[in-house]
N, CA, C and O of each residue as an XYZ file, in Angstrom:
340
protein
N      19.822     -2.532     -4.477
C      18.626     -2.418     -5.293
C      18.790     -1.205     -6.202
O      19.299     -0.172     -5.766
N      18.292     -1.337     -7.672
C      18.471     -0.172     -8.194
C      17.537      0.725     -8.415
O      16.561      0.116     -8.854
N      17.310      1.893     -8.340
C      16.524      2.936     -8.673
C      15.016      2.210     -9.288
O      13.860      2.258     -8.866
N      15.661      1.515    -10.510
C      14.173      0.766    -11.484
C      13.516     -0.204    -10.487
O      12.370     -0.574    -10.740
N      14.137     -0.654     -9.368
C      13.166     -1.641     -8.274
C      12.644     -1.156     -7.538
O      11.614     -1.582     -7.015
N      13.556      0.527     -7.120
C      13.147      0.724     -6.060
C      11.899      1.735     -6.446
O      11.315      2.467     -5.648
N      11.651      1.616     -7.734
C      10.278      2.528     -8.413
C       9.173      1.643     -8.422
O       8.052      2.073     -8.153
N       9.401      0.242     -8.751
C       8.840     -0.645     -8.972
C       8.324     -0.993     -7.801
O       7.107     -0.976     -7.618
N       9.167     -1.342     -6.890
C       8.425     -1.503     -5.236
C       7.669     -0.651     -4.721
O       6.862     -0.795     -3.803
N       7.984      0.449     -5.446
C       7.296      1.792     -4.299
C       5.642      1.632     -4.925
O       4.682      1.842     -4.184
N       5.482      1.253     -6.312
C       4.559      1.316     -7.130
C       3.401      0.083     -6.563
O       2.213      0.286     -6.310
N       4.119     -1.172     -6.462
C       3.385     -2.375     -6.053
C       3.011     -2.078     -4.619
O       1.872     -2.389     -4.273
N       3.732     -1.578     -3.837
C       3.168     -1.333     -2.255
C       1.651      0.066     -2.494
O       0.520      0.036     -2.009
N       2.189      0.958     -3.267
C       1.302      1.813     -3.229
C      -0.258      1.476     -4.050
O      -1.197      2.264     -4.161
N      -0.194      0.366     -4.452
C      -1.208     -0.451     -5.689
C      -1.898     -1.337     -4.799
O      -3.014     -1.798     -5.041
N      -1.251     -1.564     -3.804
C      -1.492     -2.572     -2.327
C      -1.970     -1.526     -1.036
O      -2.446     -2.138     -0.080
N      -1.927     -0.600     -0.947
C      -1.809      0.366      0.460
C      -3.211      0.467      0.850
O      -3.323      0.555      2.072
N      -4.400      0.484      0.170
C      -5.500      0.343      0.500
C      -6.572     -0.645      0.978
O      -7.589     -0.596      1.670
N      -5.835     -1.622      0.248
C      -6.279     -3.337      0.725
C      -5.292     -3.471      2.016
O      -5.929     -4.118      2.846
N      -3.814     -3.085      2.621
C      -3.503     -3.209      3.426
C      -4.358     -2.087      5.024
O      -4.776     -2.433      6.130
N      -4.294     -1.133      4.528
C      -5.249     -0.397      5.522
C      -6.478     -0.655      6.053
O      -6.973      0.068      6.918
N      -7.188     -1.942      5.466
C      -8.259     -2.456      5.727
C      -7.985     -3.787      6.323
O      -8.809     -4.529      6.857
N      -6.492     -4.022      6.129
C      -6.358     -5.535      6.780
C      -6.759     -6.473      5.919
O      -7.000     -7.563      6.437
N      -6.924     -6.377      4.617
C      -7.342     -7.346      3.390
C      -6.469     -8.249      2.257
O      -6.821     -8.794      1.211
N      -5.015     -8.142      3.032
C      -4.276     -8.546      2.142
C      -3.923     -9.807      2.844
O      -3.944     -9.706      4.070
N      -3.548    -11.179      2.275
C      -2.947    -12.389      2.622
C      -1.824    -12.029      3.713
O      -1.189    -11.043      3.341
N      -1.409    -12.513      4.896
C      -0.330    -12.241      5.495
C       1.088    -12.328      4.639
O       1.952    -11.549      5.039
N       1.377    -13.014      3.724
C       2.853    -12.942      2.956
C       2.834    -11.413      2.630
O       3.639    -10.612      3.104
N       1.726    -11.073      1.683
C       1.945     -9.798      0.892
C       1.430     -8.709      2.109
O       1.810     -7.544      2.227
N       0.864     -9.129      2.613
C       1.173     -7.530      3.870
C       2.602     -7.793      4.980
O       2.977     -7.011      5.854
N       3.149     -8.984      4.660
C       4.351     -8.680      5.412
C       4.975     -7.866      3.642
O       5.177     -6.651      3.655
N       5.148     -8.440      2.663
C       5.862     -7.272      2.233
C       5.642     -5.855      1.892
O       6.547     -5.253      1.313
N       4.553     -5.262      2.184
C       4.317     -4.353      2.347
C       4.874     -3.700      3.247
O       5.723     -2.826      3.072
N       4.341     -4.159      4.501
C       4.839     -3.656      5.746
C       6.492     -3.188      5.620
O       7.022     -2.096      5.828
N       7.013     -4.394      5.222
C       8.517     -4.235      4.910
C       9.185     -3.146      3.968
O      10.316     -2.660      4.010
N       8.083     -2.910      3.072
C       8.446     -1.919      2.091
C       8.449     -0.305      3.364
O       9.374      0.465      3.621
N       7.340     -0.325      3.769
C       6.671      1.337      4.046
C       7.994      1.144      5.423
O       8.488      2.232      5.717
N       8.445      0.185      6.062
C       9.452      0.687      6.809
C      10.872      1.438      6.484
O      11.603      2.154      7.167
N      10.952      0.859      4.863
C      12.135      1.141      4.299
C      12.245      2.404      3.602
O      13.362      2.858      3.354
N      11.046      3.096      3.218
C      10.464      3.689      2.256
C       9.856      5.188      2.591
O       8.659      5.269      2.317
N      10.504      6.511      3.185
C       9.969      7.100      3.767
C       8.585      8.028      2.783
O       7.528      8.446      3.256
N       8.983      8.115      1.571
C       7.290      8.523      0.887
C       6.188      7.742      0.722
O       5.143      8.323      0.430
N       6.180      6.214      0.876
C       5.503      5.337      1.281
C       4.716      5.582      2.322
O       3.557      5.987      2.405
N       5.562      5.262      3.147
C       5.250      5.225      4.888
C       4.395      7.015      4.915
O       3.491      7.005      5.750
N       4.507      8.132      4.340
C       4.200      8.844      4.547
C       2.818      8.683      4.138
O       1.947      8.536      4.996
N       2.525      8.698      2.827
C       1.396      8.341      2.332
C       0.676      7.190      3.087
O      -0.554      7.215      3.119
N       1.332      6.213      3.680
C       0.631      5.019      4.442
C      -0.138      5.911      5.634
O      -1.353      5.733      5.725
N       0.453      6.802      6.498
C      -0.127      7.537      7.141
C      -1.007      8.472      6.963
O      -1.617      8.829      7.970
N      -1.262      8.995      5.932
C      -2.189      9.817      5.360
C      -3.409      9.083      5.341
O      -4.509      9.489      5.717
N      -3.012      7.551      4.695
C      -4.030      6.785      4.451
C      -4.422      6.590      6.001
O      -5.576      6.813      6.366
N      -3.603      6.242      6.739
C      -4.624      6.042      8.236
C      -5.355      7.138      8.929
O      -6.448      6.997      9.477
N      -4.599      8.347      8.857
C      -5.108      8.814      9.537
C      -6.663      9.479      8.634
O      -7.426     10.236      9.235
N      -6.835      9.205      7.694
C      -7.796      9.675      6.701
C      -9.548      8.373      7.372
O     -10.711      8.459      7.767
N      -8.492      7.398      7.063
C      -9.464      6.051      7.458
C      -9.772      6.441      8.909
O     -10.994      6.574      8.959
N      -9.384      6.618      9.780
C      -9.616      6.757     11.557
C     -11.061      7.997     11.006
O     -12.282      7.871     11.101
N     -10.098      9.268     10.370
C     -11.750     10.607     10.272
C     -12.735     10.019      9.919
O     -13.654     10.200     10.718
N     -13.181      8.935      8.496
C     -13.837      8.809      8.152
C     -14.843      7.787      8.934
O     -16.050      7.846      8.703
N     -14.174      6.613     10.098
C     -14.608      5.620     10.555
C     -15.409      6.163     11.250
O     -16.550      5.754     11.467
N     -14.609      7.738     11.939
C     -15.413      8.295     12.842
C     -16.752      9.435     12.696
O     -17.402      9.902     13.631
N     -16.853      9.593     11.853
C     -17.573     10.351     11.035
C     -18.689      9.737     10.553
O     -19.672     10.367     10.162
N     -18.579      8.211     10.556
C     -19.529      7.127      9.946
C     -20.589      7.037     11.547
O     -21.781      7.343     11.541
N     -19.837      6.560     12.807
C     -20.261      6.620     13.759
C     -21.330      7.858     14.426
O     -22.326      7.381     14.971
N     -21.221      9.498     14.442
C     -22.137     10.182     14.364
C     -23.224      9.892     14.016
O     -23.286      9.171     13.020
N     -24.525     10.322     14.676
C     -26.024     10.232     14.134
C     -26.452     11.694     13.939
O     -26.112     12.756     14.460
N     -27.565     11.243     12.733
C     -27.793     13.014     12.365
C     -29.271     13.587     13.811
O     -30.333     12.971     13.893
N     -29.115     14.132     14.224
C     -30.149     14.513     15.072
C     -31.581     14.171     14.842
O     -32.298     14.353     13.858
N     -31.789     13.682     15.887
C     -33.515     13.142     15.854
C     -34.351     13.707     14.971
O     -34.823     13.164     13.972
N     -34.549     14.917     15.386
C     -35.820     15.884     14.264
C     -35.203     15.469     13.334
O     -35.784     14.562     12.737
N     -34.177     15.773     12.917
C     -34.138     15.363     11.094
C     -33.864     13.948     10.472
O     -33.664     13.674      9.288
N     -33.902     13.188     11.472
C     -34.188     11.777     11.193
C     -35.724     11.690     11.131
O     -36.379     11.123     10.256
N     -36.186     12.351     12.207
C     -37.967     12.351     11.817
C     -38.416     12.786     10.530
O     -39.343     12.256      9.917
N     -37.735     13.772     10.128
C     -38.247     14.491      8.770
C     -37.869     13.573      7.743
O     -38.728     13.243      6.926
N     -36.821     13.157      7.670
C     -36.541     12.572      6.491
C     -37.162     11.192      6.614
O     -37.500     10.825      5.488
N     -37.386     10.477      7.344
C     -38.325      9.054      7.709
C     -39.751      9.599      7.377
O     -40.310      8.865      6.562
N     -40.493     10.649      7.760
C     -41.616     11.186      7.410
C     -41.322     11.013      6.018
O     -41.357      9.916      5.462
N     -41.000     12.210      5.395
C     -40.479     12.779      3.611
C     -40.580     10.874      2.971
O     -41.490     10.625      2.180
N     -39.739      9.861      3.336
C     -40.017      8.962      2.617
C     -41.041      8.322      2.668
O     -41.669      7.941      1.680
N     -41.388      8.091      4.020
C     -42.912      7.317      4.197
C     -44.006      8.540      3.428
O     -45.055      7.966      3.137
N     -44.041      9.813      3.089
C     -45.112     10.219      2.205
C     -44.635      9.886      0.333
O     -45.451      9.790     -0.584
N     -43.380      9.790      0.230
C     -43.493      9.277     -0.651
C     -43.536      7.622     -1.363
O     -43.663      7.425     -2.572
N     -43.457      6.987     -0.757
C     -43.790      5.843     -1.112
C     -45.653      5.629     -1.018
O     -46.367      4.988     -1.789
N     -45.950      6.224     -0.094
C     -47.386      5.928      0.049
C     -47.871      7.033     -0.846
O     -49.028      7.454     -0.815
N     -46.945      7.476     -1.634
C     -47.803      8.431     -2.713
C     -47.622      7.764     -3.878
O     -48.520      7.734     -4.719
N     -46.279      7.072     -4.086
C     -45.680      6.398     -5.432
C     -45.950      4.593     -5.297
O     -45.339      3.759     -5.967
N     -46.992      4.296     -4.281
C     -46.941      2.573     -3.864
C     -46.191      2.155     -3.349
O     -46.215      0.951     -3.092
């Protein structure tokens, strides 16, 4: 493979790496993905960045903000709607 493919591949996997991290790509094109980031160690690096970024954020989504200030802010809107209709 020459240099110009192997820019070209790195480009199409990395144009793909986000729909693959979600599991959103057709199985053909996430097998070539997959195939790429094995071959590909700045790929694969960045592929990991991307996961381990996705895992903080999944988990971060999961947290609840503490009661009292779920009260306040559920209060704060219920006075404003019943102020604005």
């Amino acid at each position: 493979m020459s240099a110009l493919d192997e820019k070209q591949d790195c480009t199409q996997a990395r144009a793909a790496l986000e729909e693959y991290l979600h599991k959103e790509l057709c199985a053909e094109d996430a097998a070539d993905v997959r195939a790429h980031l094995d071959s590909c160690e700045e790929c694969s690096a960045e592929h990991h960045v991307g996961e381990t970024l996705t895992v903080a954020l999944q988990g971060a989504c999961k947290d609840r903000a503490p009661e009292d200030l779920r009260e306040r802010l559920l209060a704060s809107l219920r006075a404003a709607k019943a102020q604005h209709g």
